[in-house]
N, CA, C and O of each residue as an XYZ file, in Angstrom:
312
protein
N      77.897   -121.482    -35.852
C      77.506   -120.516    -36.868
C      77.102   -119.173    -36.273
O      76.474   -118.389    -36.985
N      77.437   -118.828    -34.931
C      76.969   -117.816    -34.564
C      78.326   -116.606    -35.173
O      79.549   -116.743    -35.213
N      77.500   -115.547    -35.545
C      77.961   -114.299    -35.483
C      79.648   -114.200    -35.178
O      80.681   -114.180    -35.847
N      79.204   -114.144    -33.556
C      80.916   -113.811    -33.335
C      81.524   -114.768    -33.553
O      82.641   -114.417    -33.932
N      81.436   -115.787    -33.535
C      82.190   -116.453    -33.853
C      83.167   -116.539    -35.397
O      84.374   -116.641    -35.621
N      81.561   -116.408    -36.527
C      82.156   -115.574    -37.819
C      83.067   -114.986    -38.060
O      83.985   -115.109    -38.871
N      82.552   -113.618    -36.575
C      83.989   -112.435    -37.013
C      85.189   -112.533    -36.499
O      86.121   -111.841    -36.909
N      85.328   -113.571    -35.357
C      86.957   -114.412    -34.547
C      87.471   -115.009    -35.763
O      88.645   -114.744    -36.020
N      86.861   -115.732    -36.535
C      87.059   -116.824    -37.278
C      87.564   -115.971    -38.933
O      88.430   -116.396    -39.697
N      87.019   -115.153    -39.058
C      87.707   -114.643    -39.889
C      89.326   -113.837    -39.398
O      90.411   -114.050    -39.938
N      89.032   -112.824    -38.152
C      90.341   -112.176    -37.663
C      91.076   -113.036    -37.445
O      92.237   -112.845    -37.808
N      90.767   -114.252    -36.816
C      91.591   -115.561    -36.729
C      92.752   -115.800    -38.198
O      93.983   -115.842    -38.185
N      92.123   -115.881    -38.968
C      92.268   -116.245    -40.469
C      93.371   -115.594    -40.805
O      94.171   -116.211    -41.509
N      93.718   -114.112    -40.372
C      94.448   -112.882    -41.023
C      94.941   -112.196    -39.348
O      94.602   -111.076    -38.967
N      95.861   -113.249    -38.467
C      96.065   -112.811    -37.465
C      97.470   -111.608    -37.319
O      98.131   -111.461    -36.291
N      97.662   -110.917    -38.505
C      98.731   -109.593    -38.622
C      98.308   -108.781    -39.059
O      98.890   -107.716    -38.857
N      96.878   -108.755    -40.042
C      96.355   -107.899    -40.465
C      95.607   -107.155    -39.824
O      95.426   -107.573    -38.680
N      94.922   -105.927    -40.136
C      94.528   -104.701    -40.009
C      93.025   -104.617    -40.475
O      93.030   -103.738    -41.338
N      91.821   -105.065    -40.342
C      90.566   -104.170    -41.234
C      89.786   -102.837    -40.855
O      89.953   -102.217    -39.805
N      89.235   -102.622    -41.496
C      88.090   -101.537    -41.377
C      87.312   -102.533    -41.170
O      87.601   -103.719    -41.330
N      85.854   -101.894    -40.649
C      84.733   -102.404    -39.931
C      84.207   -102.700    -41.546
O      83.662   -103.794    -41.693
N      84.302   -101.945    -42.608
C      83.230   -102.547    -43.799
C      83.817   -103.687    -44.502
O      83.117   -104.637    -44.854
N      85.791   -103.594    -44.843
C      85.828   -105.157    -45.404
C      85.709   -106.051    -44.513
O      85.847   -107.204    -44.920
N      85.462   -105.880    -43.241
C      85.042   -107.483    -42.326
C      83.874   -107.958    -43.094
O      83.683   -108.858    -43.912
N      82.944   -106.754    -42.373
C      81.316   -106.881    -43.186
C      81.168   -107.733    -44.275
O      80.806   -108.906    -44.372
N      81.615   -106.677    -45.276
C      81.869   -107.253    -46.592
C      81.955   -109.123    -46.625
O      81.063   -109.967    -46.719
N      83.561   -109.245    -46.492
C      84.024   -110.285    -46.387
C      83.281   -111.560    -45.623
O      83.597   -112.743    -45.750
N      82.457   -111.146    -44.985
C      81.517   -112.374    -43.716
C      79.873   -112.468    -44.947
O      79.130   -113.388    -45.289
N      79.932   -111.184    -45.215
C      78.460   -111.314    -46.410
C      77.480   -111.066    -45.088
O      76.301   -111.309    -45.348
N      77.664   -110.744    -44.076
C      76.517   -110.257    -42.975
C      76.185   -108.942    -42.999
O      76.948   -108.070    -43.415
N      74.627   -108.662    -42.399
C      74.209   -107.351    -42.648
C      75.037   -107.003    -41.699
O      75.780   -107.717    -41.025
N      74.731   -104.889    -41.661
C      75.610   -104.416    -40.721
C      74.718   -104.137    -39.445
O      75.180   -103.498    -38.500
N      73.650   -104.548    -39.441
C      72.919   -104.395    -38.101
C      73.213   -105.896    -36.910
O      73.272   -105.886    -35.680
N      73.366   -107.238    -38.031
C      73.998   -108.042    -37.328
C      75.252   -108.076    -36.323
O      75.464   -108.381    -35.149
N      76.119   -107.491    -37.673
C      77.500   -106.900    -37.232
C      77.512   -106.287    -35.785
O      77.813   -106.836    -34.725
N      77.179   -105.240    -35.984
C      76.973   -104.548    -34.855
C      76.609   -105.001    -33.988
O      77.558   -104.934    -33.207
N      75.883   -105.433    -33.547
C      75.359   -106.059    -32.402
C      75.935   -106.817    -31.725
O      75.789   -106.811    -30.503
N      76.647   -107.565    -32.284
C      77.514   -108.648    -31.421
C      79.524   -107.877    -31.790
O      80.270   -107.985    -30.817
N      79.942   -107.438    -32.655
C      81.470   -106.727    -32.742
C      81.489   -105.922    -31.622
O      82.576   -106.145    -31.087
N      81.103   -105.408    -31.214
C      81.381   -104.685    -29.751
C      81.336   -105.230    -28.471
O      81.890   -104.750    -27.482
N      80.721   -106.159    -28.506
C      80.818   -107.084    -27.503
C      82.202   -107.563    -27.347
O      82.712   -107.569    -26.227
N      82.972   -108.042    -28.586
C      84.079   -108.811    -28.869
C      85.571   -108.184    -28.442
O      86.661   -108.650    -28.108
N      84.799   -106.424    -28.713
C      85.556   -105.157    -28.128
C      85.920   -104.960    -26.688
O      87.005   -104.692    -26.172
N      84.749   -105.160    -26.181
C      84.796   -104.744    -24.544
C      85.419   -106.195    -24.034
O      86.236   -105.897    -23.163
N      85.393   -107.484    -24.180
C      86.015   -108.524    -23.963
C      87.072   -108.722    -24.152
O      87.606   -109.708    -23.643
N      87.841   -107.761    -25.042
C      89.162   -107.633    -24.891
C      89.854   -108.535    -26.522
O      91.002   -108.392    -26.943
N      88.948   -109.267    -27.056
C      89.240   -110.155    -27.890
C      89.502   -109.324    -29.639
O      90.024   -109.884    -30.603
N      89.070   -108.185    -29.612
C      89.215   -107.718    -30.890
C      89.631   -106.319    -30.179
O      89.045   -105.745    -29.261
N      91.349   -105.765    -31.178
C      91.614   -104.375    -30.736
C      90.976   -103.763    -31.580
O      90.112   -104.245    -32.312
N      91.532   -102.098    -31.535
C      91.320   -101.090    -31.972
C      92.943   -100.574    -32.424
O      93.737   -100.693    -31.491
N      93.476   -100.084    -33.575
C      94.502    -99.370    -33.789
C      94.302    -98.069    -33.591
O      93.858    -97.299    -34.443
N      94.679    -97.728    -32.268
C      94.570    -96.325    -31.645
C      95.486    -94.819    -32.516
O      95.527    -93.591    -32.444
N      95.926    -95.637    -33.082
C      97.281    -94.916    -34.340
C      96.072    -94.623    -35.777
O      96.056    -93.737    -36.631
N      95.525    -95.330    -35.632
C      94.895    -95.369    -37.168
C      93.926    -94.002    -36.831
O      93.611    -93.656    -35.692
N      93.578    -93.395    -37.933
C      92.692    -91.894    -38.143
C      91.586    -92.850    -38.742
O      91.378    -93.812    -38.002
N      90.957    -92.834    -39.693
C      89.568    -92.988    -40.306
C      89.927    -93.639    -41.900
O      90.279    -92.988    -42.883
N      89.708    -95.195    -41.801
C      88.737    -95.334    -41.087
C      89.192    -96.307    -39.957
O      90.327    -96.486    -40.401
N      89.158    -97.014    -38.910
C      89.558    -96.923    -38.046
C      90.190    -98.675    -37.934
O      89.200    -99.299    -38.317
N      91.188    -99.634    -37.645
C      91.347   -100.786    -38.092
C      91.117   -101.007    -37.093
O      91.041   -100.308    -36.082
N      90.924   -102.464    -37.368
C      90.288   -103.792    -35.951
C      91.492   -104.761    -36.535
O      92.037   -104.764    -37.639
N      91.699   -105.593    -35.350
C      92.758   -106.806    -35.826
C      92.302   -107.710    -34.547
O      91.861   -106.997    -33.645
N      92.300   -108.996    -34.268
C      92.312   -110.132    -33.308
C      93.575   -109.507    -32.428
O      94.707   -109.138    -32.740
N      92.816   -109.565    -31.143
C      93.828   -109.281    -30.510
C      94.663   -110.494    -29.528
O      94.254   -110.915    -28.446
N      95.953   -110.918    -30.242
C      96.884   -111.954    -29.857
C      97.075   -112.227    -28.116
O      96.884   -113.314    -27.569
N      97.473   -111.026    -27.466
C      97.577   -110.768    -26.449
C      96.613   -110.679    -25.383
O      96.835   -110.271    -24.243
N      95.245   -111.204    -25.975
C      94.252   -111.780    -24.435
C      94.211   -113.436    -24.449
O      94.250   -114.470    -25.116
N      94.087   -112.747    -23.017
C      93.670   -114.687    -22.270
C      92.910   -115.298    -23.083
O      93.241   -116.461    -23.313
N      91.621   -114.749    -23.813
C      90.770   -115.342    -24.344
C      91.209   -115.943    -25.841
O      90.945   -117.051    -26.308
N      91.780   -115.118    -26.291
C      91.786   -115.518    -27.816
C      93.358   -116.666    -27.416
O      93.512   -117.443    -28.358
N      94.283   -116.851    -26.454
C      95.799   -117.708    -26.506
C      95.049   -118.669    -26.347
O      95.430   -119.712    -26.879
N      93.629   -118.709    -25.519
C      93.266   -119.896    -24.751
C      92.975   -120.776    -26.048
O      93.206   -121.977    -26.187
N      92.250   -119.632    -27.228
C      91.555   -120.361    -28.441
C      92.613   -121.111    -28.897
O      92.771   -122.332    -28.917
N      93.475   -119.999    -29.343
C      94.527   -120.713    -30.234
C      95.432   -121.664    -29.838
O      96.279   -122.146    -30.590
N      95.207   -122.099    -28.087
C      95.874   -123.832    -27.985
C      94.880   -124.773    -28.752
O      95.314   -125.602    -29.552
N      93.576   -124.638    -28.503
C      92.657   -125.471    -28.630
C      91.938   -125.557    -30.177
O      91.129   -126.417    -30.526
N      92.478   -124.381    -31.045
C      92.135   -124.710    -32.421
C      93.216   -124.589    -33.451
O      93.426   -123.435    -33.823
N      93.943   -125.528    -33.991
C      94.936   -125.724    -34.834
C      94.616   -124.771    -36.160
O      93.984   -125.206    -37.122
N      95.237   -123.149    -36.071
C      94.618   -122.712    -37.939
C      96.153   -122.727    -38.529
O      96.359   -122.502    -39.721
């Protein structure tokens, strides 16, 4: 039930899609001071991108292409 895990578990969920930082929020029902605190972490680990193309407001998506998240997705059937 921790946090990041929440927000893997949702990007997990919608692994082609695109969000903004508020429908994650939204969608998890967590404050945004929670949020914060641990989504950037998830950033610098390589596990959640950034669409460097996108202007404002800015999309996040699971990012397919790290070690970390292929390793998940042998080990959790979604």
């Amino acid at each position: 039930n921790s946090p990041k895990l929440k927000i893997l578990d949702f990007l997990f969920s919608f692994p082609k899609n695109e969000f903004p930082i508020s429908d994650i929020i939204e969608a998890l029902g967590m404050s945004k001071t929670t949020f914060y605190k641990y989504f950037q972490d998830l950033i610098n680990i390589g596990m959640i991108k950034i669409n460097q193309e996108a202007t404002k407001p800015k999309l996040y998506s699971i990012n397919l292409s790290s070690p970390i998240i292929q390793n998940m997705r042998k080990n959790i059937n979604y």
